[in-house]
C-alpha positions in Angstrom: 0.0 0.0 0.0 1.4 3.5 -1.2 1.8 6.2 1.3 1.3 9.5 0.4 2.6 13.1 1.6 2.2 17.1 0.7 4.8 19.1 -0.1 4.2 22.5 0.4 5.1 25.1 -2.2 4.7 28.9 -2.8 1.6 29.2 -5.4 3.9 30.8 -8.4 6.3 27.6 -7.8 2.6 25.3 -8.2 1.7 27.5 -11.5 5.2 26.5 -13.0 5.3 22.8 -11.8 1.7 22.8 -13.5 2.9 24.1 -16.8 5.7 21.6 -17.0 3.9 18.6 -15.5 1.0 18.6 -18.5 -1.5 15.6 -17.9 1.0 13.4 -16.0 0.6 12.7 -12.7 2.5 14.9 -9.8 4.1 11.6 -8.7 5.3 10.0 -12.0 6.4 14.0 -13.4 8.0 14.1 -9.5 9.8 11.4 -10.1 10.7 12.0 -13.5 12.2 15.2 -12.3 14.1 13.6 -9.6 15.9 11.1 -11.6 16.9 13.3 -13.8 18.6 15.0 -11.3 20.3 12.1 -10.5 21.5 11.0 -13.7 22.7 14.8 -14.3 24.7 14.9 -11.2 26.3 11.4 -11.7 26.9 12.9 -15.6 29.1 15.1 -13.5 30.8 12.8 -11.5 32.1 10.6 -14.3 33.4 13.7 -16.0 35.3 14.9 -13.0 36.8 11.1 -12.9 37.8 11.4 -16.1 39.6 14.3 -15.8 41.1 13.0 -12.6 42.1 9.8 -14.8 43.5 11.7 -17.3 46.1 13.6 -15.2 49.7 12.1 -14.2 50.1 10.0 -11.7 51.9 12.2 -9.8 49.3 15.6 -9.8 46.4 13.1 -8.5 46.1 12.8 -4.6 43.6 10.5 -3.6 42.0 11.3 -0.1 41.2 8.3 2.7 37.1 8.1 1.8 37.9 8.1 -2.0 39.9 4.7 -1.5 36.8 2.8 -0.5 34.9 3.6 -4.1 
């Protein structure tokens, strides 16, 4: 069984959600929203890796909590 919540926005942040959301539902054009976000932001990531792979060895210092990944 599904849960649901509100989120409470200002009304002008509503009337442009509305405009972008179209006949979808808030939860599916939520989500949609949200994992773009996510794929975005690892988009990112992997660039910044790539640089980082790209450099000499000796210009990259890897910190403690980046050893684990």
């Amino acid at each position: 069984m599904k849960r649901y919540t509100a989120i409470r926005v200002s009304r002008e942040t509503r009337d442009l959600l509305l405009k972008l959301k179209g006949k979808k539902s808030w939860d599916s054009f939520l989500r949609e929203i949200a994992l773009a976000e996510i794929q975005k932001r690892r988009k990112i990531v992997r660039e910044k890796l790539e640089e980082l792979l790209e450099l000499d060895y000796g210009e990259v210092v890897v910190k403690n909590w980046a050893k684990e990944f």
